[in-house]
Each structure stands twice: as C-alpha cells, then as structure tokens.
MOPAC internal coordinates of N, CA, C and O (Angstrom, degrees):
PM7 1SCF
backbone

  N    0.0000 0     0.00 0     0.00 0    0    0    0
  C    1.4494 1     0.00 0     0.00 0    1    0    0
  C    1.5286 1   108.52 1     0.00 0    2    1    0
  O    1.2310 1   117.50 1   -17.72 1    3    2    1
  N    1.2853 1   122.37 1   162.28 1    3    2    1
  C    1.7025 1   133.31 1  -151.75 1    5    3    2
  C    1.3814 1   106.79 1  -164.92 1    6    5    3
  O    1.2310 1   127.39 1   -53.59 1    7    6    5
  N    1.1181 1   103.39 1   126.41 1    7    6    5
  C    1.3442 1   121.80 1  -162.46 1    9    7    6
  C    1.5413 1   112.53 1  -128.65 1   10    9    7
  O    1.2310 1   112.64 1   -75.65 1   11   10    9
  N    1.3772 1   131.50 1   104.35 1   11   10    9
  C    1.7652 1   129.50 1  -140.51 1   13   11   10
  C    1.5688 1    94.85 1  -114.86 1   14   13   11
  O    1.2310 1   115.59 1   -12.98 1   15   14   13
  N    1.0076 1   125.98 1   167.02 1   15   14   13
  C    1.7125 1   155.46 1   140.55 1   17   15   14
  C    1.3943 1   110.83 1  -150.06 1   18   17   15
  O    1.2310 1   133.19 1   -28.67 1   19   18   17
  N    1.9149 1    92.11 1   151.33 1   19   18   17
  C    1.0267 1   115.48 1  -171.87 1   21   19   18
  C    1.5782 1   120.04 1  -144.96 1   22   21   19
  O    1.2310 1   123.72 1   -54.74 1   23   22   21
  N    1.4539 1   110.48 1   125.26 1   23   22   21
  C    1.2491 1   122.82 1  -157.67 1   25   23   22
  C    1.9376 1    95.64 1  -105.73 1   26   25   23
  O    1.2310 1   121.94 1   -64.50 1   27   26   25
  N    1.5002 1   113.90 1   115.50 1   27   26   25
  C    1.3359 1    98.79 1   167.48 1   29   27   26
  C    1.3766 1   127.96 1  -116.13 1   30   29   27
  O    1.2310 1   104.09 1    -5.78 1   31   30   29
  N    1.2808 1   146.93 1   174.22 1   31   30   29
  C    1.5378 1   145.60 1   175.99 1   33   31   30
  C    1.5895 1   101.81 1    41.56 1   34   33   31
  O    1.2310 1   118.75 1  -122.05 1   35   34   33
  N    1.1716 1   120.00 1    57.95 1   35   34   33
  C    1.4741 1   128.41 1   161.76 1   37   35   34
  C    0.9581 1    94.47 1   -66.94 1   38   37   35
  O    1.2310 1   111.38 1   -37.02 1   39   38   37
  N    1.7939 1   133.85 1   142.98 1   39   38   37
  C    1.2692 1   141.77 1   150.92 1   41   39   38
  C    1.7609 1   122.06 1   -75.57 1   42   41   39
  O    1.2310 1   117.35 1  -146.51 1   43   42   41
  N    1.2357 1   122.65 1    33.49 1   43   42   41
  C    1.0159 1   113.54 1   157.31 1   45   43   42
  C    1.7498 1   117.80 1  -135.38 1   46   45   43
  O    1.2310 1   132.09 1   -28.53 1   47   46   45
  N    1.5459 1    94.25 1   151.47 1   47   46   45
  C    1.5457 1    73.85 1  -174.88 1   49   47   46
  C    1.3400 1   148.25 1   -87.33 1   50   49   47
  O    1.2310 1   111.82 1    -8.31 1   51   50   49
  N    1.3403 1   133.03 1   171.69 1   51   50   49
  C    1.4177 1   137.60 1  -146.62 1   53   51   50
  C    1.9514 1   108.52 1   -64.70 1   54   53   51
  O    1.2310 1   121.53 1   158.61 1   55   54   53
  N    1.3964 1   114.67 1   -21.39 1   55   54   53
  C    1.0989 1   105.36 1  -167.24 1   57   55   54
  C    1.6097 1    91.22 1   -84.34 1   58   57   55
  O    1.2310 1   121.63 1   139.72 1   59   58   57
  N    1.3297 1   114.48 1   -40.28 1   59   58   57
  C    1.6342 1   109.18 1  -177.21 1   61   59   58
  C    1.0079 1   123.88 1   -59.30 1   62   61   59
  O    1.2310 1   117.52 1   139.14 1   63   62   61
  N    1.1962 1   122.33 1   -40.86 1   63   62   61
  C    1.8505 1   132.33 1   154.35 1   65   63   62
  C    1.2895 1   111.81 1   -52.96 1   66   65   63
  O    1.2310 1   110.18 1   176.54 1   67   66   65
  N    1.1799 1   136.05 1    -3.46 1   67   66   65
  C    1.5842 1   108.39 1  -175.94 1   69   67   66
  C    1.3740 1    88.45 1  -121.33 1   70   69   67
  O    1.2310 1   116.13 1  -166.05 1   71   70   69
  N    1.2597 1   124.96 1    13.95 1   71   70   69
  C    1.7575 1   130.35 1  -177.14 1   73   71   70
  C    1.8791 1    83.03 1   -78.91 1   74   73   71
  O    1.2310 1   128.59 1   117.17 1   75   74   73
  N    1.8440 1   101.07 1   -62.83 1   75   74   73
  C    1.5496 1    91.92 1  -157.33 1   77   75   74
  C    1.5752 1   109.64 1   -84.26 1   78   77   75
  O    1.2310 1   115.54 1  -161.81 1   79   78   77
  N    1.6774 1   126.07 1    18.19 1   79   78   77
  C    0.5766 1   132.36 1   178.10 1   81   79   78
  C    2.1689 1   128.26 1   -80.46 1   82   81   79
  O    1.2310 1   143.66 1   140.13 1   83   82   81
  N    1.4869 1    71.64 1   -39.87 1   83   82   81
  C    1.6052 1   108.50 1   162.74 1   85   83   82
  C    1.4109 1    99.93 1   -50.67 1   86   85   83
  O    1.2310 1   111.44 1   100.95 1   87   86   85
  N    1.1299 1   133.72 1   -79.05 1   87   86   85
  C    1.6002 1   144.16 1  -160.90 1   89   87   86
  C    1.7823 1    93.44 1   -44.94 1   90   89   87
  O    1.2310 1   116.25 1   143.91 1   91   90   89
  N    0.9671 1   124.73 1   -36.09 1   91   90   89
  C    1.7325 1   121.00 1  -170.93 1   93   91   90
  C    1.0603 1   121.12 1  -104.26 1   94   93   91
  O    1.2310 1   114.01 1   174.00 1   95   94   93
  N    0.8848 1   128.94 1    -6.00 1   95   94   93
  C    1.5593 1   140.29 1  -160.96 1   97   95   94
  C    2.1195 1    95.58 1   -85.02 1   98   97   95
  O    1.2310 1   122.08 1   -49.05 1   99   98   97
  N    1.4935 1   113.62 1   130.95 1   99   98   97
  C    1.0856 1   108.49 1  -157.86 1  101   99   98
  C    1.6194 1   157.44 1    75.93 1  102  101   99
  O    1.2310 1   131.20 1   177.49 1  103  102  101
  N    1.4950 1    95.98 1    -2.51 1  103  102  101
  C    1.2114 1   112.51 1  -164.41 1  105  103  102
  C    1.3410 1    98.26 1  -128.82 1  106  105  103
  O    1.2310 1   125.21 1   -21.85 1  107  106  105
  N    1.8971 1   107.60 1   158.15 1  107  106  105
  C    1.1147 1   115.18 1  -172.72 1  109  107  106
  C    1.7030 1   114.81 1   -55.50 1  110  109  107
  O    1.2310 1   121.04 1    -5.28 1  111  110  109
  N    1.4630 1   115.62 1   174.72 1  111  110  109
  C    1.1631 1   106.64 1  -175.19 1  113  111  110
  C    1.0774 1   117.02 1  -103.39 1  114  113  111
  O    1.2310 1   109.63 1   175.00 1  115  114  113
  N    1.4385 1   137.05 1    -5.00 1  115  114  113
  C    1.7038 1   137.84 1   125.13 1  117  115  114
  C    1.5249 1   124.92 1   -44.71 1  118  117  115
  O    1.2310 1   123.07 1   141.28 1  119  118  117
  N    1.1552 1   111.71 1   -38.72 1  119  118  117
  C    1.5089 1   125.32 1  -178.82 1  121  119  118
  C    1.5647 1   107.45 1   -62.20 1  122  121  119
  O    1.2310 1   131.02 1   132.71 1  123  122  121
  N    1.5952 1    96.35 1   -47.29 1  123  122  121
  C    1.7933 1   109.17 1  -173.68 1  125  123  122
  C    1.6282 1    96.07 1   -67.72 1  126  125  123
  O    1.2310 1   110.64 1   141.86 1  127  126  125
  N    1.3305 1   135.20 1   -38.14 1  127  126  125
  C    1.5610 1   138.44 1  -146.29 1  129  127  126
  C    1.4577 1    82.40 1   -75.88 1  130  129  127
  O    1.2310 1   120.68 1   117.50 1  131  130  129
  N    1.9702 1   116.31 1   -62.50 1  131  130  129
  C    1.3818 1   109.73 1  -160.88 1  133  131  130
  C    1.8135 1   120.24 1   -69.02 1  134  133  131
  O    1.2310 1   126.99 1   149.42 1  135  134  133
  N    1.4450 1   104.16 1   -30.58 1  135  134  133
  C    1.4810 1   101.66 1   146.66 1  137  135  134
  C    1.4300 1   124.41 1   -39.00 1  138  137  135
  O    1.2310 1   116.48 1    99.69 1  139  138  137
  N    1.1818 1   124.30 1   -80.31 1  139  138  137
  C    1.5167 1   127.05 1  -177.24 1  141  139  138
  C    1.7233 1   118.07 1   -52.57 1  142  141  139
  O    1.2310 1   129.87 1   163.11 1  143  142  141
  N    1.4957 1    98.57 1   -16.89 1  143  142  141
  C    1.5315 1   104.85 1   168.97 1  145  143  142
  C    1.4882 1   109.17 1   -54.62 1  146  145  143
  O    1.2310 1   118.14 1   116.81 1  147  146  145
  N    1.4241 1   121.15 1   -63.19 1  147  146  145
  C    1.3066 1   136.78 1  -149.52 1  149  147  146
  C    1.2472 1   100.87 1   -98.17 1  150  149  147
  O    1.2310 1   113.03 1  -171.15 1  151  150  149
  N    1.4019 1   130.77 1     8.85 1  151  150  149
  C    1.8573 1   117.35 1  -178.58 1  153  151  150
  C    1.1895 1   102.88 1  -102.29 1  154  153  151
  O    1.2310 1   121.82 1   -22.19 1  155  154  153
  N    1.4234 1   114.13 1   157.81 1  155  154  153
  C    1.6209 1   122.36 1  -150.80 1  157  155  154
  C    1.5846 1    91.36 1  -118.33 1  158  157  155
  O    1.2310 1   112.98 1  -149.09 1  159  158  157
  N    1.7013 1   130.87 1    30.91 1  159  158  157
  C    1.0772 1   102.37 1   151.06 1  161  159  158
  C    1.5939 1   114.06 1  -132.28 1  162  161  159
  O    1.2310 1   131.33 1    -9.80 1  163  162  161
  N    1.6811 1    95.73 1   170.20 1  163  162  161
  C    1.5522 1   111.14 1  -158.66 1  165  163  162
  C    1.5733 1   106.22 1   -53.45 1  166  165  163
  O    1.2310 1   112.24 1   125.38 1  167  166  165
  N    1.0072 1   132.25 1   -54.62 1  167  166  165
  C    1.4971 1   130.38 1   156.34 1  169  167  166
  C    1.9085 1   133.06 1    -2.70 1  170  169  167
  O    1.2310 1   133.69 1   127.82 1  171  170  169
  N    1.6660 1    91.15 1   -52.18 1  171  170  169
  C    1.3523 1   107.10 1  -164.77 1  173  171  170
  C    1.9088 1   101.38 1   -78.21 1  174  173  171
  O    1.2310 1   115.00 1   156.12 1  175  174  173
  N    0.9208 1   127.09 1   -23.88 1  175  174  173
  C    1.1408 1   126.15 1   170.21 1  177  175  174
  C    1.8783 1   122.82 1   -74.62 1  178  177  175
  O    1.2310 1   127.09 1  -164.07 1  179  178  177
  N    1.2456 1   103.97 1    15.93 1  179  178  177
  C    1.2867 1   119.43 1  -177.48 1  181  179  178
  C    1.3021 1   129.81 1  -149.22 1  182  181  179
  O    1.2310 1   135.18 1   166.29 1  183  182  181
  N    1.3527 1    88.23 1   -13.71 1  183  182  181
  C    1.8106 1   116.77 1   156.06 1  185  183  182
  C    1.5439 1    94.67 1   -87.77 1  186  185  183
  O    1.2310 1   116.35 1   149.03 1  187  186  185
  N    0.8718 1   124.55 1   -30.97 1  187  186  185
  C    2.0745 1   110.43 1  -160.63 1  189  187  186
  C    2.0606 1    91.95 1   -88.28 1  190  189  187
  O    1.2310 1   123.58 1   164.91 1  191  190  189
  N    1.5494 1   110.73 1   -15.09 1  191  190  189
  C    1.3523 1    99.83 1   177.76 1  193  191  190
  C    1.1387 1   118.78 1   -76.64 1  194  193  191
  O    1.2310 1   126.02 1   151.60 1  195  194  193
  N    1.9299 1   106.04 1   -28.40 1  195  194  193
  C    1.3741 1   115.46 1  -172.67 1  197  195  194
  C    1.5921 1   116.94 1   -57.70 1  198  197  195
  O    1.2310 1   136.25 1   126.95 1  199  198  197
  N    1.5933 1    86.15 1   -53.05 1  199  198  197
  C    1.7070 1    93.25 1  -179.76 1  201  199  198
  C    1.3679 1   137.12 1   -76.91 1  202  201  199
  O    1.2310 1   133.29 1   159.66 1  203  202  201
  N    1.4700 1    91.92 1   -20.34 1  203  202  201
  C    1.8790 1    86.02 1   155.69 1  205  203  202
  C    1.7635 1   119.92 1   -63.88 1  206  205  203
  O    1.2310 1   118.40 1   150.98 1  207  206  205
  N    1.2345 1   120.66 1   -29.02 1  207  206  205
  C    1.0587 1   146.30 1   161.37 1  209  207  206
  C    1.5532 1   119.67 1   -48.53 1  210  209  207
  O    1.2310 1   126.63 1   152.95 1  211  210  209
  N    1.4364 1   104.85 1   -27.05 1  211  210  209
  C    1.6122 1   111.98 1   170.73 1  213  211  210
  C    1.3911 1    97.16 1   -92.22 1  214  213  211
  O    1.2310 1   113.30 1   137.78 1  215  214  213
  N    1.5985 1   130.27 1   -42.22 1  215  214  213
  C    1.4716 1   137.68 1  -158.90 1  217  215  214
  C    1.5794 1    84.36 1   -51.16 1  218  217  215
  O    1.2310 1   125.91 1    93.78 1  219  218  217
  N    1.5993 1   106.25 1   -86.22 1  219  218  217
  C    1.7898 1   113.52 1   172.41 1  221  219  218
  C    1.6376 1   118.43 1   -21.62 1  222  221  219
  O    1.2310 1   111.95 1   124.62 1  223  222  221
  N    0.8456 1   132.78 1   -55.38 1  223  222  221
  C    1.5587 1   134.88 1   175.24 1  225  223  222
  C    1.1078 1   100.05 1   -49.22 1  226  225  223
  O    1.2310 1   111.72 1   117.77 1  227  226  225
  N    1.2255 1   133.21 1   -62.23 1  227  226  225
  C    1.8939 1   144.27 1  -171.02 1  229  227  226
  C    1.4158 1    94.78 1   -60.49 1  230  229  227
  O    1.2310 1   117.20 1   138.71 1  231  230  229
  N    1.0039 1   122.93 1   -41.29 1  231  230  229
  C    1.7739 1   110.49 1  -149.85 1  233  231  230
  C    1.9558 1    91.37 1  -107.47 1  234  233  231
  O    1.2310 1   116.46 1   145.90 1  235  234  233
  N    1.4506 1   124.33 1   -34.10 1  235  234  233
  C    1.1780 1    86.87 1   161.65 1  237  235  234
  C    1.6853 1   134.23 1  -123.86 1  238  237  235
  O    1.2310 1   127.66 1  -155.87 1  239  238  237
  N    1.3529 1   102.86 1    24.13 1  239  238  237
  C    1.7831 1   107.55 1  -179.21 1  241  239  238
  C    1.7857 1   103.30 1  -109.10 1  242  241  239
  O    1.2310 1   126.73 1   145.59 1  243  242  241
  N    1.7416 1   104.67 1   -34.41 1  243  242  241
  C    1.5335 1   102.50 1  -177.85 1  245  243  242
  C    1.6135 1   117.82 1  -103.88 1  246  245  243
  O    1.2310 1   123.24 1   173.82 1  247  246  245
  N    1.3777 1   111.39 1    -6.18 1  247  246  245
  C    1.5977 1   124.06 1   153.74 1  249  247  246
  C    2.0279 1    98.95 1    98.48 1  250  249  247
  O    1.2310 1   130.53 1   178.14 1  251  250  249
  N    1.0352 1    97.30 1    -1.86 1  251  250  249
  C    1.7874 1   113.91 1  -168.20 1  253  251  250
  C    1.5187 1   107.68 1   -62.08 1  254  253  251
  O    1.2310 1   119.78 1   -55.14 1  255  254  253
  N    1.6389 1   118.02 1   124.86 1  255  254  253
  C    1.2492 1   130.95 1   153.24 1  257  255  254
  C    1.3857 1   115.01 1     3.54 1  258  257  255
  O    1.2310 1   114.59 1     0.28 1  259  258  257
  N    0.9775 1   127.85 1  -179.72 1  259  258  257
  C    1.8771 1   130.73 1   162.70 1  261  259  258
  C    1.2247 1   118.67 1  -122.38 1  262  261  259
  O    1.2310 1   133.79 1   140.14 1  263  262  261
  N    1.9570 1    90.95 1   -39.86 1  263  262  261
  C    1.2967 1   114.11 1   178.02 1  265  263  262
  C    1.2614 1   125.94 1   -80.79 1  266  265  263
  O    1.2310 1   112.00 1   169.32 1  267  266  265
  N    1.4282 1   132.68 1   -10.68 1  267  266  265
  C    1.3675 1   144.30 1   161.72 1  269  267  266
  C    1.4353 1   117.71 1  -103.15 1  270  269  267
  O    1.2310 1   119.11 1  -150.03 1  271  270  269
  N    1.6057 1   119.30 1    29.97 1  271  270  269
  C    1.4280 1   132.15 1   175.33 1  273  271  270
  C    1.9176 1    96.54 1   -76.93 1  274  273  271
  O    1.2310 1   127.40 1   -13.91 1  275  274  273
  N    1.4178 1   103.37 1   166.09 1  275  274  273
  C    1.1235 1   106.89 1   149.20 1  277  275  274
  C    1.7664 1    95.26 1  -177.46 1  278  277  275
  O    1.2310 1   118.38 1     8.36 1  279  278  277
  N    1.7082 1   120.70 1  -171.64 1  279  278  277
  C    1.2486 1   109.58 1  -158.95 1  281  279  278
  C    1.5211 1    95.39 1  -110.65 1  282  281  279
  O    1.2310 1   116.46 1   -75.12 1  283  282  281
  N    0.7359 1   124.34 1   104.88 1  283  282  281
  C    1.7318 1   147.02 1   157.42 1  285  283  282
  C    1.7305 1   106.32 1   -18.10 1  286  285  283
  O    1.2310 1   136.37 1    93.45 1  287  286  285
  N    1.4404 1    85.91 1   -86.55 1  287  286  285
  C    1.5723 1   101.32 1  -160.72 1  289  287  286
  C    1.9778 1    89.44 1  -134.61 1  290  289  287
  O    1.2310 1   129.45 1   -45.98 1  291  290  289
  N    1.2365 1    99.38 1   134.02 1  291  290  289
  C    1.5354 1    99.17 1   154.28 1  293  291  290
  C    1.7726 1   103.41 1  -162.32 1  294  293  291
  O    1.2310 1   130.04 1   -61.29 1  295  294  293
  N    1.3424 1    98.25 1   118.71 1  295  294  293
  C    1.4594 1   123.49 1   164.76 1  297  295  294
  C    1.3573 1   134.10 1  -112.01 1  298  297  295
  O    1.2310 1   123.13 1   -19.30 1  299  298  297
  N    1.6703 1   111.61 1   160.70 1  299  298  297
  C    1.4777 1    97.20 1  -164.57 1  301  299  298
  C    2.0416 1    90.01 1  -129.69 1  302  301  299
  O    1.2310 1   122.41 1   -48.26 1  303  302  301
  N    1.5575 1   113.00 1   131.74 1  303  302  301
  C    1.0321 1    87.15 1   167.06 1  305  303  302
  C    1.5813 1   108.03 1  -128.15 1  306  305  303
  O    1.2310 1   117.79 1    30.81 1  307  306  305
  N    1.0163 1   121.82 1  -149.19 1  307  306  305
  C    2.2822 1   135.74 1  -156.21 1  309  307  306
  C    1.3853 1    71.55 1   -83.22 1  310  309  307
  O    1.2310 1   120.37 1   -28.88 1  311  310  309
  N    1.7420 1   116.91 1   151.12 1  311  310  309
  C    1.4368 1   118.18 1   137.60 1  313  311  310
  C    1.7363 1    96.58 1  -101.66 1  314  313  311
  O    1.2310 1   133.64 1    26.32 1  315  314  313
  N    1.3443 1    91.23 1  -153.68 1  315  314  313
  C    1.9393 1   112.48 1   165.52 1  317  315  314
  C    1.3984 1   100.87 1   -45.51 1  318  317  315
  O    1.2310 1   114.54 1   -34.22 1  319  318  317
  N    1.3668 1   127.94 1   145.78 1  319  318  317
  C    1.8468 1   127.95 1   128.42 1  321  319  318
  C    1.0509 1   111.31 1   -73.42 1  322  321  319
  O    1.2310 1   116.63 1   -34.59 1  323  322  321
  N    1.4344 1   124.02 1   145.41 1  323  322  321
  C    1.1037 1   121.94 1   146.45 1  325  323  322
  C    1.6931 1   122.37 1   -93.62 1  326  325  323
  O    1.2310 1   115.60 1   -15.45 1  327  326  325
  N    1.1175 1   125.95 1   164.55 1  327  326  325
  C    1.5132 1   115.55 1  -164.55 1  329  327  326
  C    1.7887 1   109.49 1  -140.34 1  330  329  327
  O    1.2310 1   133.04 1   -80.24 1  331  330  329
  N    1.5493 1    92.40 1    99.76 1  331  330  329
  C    1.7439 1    88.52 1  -170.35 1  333  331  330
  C    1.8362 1    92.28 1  -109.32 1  334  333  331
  O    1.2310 1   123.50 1   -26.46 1  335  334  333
  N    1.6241 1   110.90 1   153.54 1  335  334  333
  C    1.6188 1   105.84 1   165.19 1  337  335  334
  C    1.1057 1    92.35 1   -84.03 1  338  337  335
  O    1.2310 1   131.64 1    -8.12 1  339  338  337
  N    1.7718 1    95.13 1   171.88 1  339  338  337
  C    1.7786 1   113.47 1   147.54 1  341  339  338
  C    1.5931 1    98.43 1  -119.85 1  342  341  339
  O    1.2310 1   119.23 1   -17.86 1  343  342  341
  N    1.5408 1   119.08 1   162.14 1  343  342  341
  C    1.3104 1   118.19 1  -178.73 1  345  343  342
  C    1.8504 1   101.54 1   -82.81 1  346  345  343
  O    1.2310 1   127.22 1   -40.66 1  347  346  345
  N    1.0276 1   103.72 1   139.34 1  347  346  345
  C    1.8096 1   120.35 1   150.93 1  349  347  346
  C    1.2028 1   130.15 1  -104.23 1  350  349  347
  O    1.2310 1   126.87 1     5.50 1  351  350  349
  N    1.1783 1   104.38 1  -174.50 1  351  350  349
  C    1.8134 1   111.85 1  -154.90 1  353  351  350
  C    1.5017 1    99.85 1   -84.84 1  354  353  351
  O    1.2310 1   107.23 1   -26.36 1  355  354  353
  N    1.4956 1   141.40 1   153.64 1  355  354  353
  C    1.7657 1   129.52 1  -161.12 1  357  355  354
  C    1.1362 1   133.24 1    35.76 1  358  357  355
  O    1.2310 1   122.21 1  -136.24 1  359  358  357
  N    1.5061 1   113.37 1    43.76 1  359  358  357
  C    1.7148 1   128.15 1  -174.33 1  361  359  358
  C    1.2945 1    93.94 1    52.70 1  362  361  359
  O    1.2310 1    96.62 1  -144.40 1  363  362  361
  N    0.9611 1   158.96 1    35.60 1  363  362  361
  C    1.6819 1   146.28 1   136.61 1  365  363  362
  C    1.9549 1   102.25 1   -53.15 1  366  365  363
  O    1.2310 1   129.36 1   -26.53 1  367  366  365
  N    0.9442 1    99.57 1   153.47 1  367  366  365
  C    1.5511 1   123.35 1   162.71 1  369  367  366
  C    1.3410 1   125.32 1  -131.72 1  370  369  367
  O    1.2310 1   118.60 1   -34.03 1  371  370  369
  N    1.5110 1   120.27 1   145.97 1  371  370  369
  C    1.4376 1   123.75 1  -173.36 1  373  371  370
  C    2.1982 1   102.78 1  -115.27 1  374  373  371
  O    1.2310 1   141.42 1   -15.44 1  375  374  373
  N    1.3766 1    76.02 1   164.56 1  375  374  373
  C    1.9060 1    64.75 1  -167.00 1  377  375  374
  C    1.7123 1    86.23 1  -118.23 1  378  377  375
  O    1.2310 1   123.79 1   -52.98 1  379  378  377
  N    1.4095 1   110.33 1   127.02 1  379  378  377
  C    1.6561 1   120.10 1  -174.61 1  381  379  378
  C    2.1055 1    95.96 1  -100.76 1  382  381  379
  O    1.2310 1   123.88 1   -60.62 1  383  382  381
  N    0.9803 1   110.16 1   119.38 1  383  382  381
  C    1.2450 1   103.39 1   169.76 1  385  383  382
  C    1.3848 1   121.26 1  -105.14 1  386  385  383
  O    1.2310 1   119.25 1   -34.27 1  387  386  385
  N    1.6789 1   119.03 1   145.73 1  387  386  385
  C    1.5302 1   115.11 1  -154.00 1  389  387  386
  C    1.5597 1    73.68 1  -129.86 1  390  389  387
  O    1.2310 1   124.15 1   -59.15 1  391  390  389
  N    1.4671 1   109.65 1   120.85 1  391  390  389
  C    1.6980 1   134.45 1   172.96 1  393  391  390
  C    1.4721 1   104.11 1   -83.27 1  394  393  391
  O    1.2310 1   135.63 1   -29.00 1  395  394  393
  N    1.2851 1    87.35 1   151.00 1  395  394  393
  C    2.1953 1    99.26 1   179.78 1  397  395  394
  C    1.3986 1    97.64 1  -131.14 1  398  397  395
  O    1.2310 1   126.98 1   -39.41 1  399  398  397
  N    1.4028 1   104.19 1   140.59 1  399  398  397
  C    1.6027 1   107.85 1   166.97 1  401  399  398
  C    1.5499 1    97.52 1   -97.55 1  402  401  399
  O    1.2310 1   125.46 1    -4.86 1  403  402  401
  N    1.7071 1   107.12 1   175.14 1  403  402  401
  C    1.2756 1   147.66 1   156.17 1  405  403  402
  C    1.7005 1   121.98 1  -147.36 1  406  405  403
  O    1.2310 1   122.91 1   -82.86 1  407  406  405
  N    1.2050 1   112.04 1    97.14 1  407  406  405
  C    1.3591 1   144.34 1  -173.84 1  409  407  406
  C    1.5775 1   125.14 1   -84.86 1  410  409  407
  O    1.2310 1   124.42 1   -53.40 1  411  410  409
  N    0.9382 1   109.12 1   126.60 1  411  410  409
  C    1.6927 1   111.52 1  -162.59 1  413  411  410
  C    1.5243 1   103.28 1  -123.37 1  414  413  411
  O    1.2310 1   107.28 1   -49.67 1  415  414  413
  N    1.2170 1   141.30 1   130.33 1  415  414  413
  C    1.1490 1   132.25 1   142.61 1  417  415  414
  C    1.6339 1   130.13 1  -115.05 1  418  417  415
  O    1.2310 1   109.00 1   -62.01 1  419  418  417
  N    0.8641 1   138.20 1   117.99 1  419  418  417
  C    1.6196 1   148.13 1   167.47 1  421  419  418
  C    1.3404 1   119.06 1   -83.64 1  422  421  419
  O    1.2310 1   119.20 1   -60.79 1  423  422  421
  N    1.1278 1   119.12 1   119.21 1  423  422  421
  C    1.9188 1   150.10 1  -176.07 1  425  423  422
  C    1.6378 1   100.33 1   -90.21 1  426  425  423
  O    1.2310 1   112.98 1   -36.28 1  427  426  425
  N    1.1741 1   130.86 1   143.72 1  427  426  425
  C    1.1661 1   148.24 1   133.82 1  429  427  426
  C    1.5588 1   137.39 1  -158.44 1  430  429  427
  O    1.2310 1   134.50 1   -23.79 1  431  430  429
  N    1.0040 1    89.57 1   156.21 1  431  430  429
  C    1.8418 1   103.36 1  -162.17 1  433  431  430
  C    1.6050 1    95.50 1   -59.48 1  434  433  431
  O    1.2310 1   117.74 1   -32.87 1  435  434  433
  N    1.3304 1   121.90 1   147.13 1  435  434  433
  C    1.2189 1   137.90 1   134.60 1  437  435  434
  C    1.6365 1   112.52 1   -61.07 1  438  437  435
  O    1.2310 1   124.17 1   -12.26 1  439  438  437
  N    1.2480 1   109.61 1   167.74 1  439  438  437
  C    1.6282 1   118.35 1  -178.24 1  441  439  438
  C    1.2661 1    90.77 1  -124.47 1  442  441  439
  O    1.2310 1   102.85 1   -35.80 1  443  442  441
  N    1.6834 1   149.06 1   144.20 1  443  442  441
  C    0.9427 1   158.09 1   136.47 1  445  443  442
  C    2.1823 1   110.63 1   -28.20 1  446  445  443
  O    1.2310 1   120.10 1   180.00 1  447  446  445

C-alpha cells in the first residue's frame, strides 16, 4: 500500500530540490523529517511540510502504521518558467528565468 503527496509550482528550482531530495529518498520517515530538520537549504523546509503531509495521508485515508513508514519514491520534476527581462546596455535585454518545481513523494509500509 502507497500513500502519495504532492507539492506543485514550488518557486524554487528543480535542480535545487532534487539536491535535498536525494538526502531522503529511502529512508525512514522520521529519519527523513530529522534529516530535513537540520539541512541548510531553502527547499527543505517545504519538503519537510510535504511529507508530514504524506505521514497524515498514510495514517488517516490508507489506515498505515507510522512506525513502519518509510519513503518509497520521491521525485522532483520542471514546473512552468516564468520569463522576466532585465534591461542592458544599447537597448539589449537579458531574459532572467524563474524555475517552478513539482514534487512528489511516495510512503510505503515496511513488512516486519
């Protein structure tokens, strides 16, 4: 049994999220929380909301342990860009692109 959340149009981008994404992937789902406690990037504080957010889903729509959670699957993929200029020097313009995540996490039970 599998128990999902889903984080969409995160404002940061996808390669930076899948940095702190790496750190959890496989691991229990206390283990992953106190990880994401202590990592120093902006990301992980919004990943650690997501997945408590899966814990809750598991424990009350799929009826699942807490204590035999761990993280299945968690991927990060591209959302939208957004596309703002900045001005340059001889009316030139530069194109600044602002990246979006879409964040997935997957729960599943251990078996004794």
């Amino acid at each position: 049994m599998e128990a999902t959340a889903v984080l969409k149009y995160l404002r940061v981008g996808p390669q930076k999220a899948r940095l702190v994404i790496d750190l959890i992937r496989g691991k229990r789902a206390e283990d992953a929380l106190d990880v994401l406690r202590y990592t120093r990037k902006a990301s992980a504080k919004d990943i650690s909301k997501l997945l408590k957010s899966a814990v809750a889903n598991a424990e009350n729509t799929k009826g699942m342990d807490i204590d035999k959670l761990y993280v299945k699957k968690a991927f990060v993929d591209q959302g939208p860009t957004m596309k703002r200029t900045n001005p340059k020097a001889m009316g030139r313009a530069n194109v600044v692109r602002k990246r979006m995540s879409h964040i997935t996490i997957v729960l599943g039970e251990k078996s004794a």
